[in-house]
N, C-alpha and C positions, 0 to 999 in steps of 0.2 A: 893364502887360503882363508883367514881368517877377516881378511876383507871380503871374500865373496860371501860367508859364510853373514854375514855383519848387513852385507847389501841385500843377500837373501831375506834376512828376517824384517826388514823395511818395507821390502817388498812387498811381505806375507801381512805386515801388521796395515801397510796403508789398503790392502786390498779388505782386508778385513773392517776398517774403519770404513771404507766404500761402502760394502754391501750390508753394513749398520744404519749408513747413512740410506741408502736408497731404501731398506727395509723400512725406517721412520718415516720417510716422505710417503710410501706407499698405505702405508698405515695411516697415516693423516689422512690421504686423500679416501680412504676407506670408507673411515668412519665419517667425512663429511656428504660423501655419494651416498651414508645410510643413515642421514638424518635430516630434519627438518631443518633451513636456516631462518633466523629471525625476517629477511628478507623476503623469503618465498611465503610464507607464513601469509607477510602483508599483502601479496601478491596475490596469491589465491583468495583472499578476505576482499580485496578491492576488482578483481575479476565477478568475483559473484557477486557482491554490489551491481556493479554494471549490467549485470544479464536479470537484476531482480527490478530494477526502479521504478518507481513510478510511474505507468502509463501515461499519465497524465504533465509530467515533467519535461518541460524544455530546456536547451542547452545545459545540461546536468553538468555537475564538478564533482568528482569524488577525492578525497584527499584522506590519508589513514595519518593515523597518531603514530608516528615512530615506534618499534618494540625494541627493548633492550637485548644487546647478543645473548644475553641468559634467556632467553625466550627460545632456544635452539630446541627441537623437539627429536626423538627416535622417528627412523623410519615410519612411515605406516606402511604395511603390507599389501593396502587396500587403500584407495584413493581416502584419504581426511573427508570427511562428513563437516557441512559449514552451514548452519542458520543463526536468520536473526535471534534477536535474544527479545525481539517485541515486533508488532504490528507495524512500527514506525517505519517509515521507509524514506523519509524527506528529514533534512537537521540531524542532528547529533544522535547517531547510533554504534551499535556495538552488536557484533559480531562472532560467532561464536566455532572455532576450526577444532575440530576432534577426532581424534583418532581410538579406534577398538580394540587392534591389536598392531602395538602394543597399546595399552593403556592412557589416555594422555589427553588432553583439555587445556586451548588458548585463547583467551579472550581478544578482540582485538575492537577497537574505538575505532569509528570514522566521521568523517561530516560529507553528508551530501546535500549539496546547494543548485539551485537554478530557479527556475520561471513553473508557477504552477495558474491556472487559467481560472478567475473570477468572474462571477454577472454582477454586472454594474450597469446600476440603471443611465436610461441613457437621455432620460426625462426628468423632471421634476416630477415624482408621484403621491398623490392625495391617500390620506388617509380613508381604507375603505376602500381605494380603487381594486376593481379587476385588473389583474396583469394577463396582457398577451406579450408575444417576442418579440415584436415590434418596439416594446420601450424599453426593452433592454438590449446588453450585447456581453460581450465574453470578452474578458482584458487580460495582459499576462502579469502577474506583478512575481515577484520574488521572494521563495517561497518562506522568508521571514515573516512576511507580510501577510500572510494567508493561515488562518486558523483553521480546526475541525469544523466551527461553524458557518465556515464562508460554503456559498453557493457556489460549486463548478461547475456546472451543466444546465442548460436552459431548460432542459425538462422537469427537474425538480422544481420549478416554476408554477408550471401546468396547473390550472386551478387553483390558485392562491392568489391571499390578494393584499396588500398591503396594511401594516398594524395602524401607521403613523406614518408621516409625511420623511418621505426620503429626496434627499437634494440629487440633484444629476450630479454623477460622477461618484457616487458611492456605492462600494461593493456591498451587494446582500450578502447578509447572514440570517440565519435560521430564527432567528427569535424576529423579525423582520417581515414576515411573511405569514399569514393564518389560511385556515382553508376557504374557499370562495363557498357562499351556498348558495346549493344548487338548488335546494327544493325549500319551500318553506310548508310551514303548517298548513293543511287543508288546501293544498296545491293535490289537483286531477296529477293522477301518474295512470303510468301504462304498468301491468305487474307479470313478469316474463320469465321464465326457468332459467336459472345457468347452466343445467346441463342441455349441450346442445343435440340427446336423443331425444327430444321430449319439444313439442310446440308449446309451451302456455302463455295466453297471452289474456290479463282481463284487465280490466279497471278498477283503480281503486283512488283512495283519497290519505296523502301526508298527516300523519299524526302528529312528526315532527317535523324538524327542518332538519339539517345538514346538509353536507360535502360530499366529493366524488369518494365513492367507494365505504362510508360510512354506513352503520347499519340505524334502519329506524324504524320504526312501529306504524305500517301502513292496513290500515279498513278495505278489507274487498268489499266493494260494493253490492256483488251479484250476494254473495253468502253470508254479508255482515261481518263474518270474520276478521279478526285483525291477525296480521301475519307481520315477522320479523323480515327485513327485504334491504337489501345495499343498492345503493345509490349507484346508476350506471350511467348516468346524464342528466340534462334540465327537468325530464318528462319521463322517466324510467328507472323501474326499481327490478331488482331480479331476487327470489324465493332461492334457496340452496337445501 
């Protein structure tokens, strides 16, 4: 009797140690289904990277900085809120995952690298030249290589015309390029409304010079008047 009694209580205690044991494991997996892992963290920080990049970027790389498993965050009850932490969107940035409720704020570092697309002239050009797109073209170099000040697009071109003499094969930057003029002093212009309910169209004569879309003190001829008027081409100004 005192064996069954003996076999009984083995029974009772390993069954009890079972369902302590599965109790723990269920509670683990509990609290890991209601929290952030340092893993997923990086995961959604490096998803949103990818759907934000640079328009302008080819063959993109994103790669995040490792977080430490202390990086483990509470649930959020609500999808994590994630932006940049700057303008940057090419090279070494950083990321920002947060959460409302509950309360909670992770930074996370990454690097995005690839191909971002330069003008580069495609001639030797004189200082003083007028540029058209003919003497340039669009390279891709890597976006180390590529400043705020580099020219990406042919059309910021348009009308500009070179400071100094630039070699073929060098990409423009902004300090590179001044504005072409269009009108000079005492040049006949045509003087035209910008709003287009209104016809006016009279003659008049350049007071000053400039560029496309600059403003400059042009003499109506018919009234003597001198009127302020923006540069709309070689031969036209328009009144606002």
């Amino acid at each position: 009797m005192t064996y069954y009694k003996r076999k009984s209580c083995q029974l009772i205690l390993c069954q009890l140690c079972l369902s302590w044991f599965i109790g723990l494991v269920t509670l683990s997996v509990s609290v890991n289904a209601h929290s952030e892992s340092a893993d997923e963290l990086m995961t959604l920080a490096k998803d949103y990277i990818l759907t934000h990049l640079d328009p302008q970027l080819k063959q993109p790389q994103v790669s995040i900085t490792p977080l430490s498993h202390i990086a483990q965050k509470p649930k959020c009850e609500k999808p994590p809120q994630i932006t940049f932490n700057s303008k940057q969107r090419v090279g070494n940035i950083t990321i920002t995952v947060s959460c409302v409720q509950p309360n909670w704020r992770q930074y996370v570092n990454g690097k995005v690298s690839g191909l971002l697309p330069v003008v580069v002239a495609a001639q030797d050009l004189s200082a003083g030249q007028a540029l058209d797109q003919s003497q340039l073209k669009l390279d891709w170099r890597a976006n180390s290589q590529v400043t705020n000040n580099h020219l990406r697009d042919l059309t910021s071109t348009e009308h500009k015309s070179v400071r100094q003499f630039i070699a073929k094969g060098t990409a423009l930057q902004q300090h590179h390029l001044k504005d072409t003029v269009l009108i000079q002093k005492n040049d006949l212009v045509k003087i035209v409304s910008s709003d287009p309910r209104f016809h006016i169209e009279m003659s008049g004569m350049a007071l000053e010079a400039g560029g496309i879309g600059q403003a400059i003190r042009v003499k109506n001829l018919s009234s003597g008047k001198t009127v302020k008027a923006y540069i709309e081409s070689a031969d036209t100004v328009s009144v606002r």
